[in-house]
C-alpha positions, 0 to 999 in steps of 0.5 A: 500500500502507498500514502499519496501526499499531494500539494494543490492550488486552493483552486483546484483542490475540490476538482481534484478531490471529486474526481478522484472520488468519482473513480472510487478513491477515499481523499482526506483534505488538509488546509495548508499554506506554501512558503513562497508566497505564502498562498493557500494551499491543499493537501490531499492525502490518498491511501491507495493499493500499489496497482492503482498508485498511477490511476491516482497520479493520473487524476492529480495530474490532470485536475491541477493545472499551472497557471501565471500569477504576477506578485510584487517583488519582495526584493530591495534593488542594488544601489537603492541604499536599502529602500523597498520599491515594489515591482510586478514579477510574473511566476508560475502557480498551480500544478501539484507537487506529489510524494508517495511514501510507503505504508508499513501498515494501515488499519481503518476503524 
């Protein structure tokens, strides 16, 4: 058996979730919070048996899509004696970021 971590953007997080119910997977959520830009996130937490590990990636992969977000630089520009100017920077956001770790043992009660 395998435990499938998977990171998504907040707006994805139910598209997700549904689909992966509607092709029988149990889903718990977890509300989180990325260190970049300090956005929301979601954790989905997949317990799955090994031969069905790459249905549930599948899944992941096509509900969570990147998308271009612009934010204000956090950066202070050299030569400006230390003073904050704000400027736009476009980065990319979204997509997932999966981990699949082994499971010793699972017990549901």
């Amino acid at each position: 058996m395998k435990l499938v971590f998977a990171i998504v953007h907040d707006e994805d997080g139910s598209k997700v979730m549904e689909e992966l119910n509607k092709n029988g997977f149990g889903v718990t959520k977890l509300c989180s919070t990325g260190g970049f830009l300090k956005a929301g996130n979601t954790t989905l937490l997949v317990g799955v048996d090994e031969e069905h590990l790459d249905n549930v990636i599948d899944v992941i992969k096509k509900k969570s899509k990147s998308r271009k977000q612009v934010i204000n630089s956090s950066m202070t520009p050299n030569g400006m004696g230390g003073m904050f100017i704000p400027y736009p920077v476009e980065v990319v956001v979204g997509g997932a970021t999966i981990f699949v770790l082994d499971v010793e043992r699972f017990e549901k009660a």
